[in-house]
RODO-2510 file (C-alpha; in nm, 4 decimals, decimal comma):
residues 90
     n   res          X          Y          Z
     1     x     0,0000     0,0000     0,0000
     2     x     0,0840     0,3446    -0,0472
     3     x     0,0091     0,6668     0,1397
     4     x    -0,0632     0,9309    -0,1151
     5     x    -0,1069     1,2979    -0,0056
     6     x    -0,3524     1,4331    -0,2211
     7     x    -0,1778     1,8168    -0,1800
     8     x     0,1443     1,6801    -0,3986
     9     x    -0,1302     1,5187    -0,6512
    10     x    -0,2701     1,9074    -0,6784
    11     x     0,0687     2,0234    -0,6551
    12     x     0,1789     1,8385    -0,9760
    13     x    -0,1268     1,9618    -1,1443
    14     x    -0,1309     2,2789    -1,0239
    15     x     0,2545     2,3226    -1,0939
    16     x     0,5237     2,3610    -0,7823
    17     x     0,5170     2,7312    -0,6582
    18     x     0,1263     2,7496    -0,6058
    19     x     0,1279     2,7742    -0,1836
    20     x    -0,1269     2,5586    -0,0565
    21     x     0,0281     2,2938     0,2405
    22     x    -0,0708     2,5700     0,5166
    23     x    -0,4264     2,6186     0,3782
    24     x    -0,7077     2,4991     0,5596
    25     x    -1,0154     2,3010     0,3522
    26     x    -1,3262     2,4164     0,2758
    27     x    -1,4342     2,0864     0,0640
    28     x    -1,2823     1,7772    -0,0144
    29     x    -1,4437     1,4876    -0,2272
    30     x    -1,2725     1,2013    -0,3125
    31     x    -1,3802     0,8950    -0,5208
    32     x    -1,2392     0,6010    -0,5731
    33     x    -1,2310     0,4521    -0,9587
    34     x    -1,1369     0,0828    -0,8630
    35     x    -1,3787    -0,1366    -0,9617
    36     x    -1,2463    -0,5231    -0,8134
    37     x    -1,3272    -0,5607    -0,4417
    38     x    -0,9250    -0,5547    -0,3299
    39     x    -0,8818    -0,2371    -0,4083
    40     x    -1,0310    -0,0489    -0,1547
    41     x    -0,9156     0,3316    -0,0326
    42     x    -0,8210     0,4473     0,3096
    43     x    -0,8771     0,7607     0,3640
    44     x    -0,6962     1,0123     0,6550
    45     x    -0,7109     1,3529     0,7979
    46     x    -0,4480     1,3543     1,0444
    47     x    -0,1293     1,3330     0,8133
    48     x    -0,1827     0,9464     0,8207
    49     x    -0,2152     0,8881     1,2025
    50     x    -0,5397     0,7398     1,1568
    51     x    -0,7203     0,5668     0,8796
    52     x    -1,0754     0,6261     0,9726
    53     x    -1,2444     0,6679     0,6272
    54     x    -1,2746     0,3654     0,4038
    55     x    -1,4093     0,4094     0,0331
    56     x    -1,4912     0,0497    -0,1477
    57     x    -1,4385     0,0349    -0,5207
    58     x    -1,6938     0,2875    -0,7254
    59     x    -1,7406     0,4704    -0,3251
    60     x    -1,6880     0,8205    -0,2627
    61     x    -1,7123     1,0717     0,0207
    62     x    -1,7047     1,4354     0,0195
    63     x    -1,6577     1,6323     0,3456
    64     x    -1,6979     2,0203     0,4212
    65     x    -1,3969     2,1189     0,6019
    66     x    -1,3397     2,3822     0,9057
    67     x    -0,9741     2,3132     1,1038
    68     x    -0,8494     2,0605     0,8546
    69     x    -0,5489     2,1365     0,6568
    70     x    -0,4666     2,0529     0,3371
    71     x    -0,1136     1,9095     0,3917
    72     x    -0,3335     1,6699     0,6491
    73     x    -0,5447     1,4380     0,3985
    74     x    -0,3951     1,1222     0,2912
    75     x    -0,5085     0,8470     0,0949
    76     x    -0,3902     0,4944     0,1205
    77     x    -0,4254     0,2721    -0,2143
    78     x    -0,4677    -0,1347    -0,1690
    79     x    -0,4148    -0,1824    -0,5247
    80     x    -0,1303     0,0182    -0,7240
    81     x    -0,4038     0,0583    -1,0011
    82     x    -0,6666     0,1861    -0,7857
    83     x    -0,6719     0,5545    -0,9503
    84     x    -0,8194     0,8416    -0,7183
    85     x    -1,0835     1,1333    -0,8602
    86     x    -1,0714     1,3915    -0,5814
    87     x    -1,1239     1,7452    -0,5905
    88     x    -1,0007     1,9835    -0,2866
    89     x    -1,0825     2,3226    -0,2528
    90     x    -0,9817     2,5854     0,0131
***
């Protein structure tokens, strides 16, 4: 498994430079595209401390945010061809 921050996935599309790590959430949805039952999605909000949010293959969960920081959400992949949709906006 590996522990993906979703702020270095923006990051790369967003280009290096753009500040964001500091930046606190306003909404976060993330979905996960696998579609065999291994490859499941763990998803964090305490810089991986925690695992608390599982999303199943085809699941999603989208969350309005208040103290939660951006450099904070993690996701963990089962499967290294699970892809992640998310979108995260501040």
């Amino acid at each position: 498994m590996k522990n993906l921050k979703l702020l270095q996935l923006l990051e790369s599309v967003l280009g290096k430079g753009k500040k964001t790590s500091g930046d606190n959430v306003a909404f976060l949805y993330v979905k996960n595209l696998g579609t065999s039952s291994d490859q499941g999605l763990k998803l964090s909000l305490d810089n991986g401390s925690n695992y608390g949010i599982y999303i199943p293959p085809q699941g999603s969960v989208n969350l309005r945010g208040n103290s939660l920081r951006m450099d904070n959400v993690l996701v963990n992949k089962a499967d290294q061809n699970t892809q992640v949709e998310f979108i995260i906006a501040k």
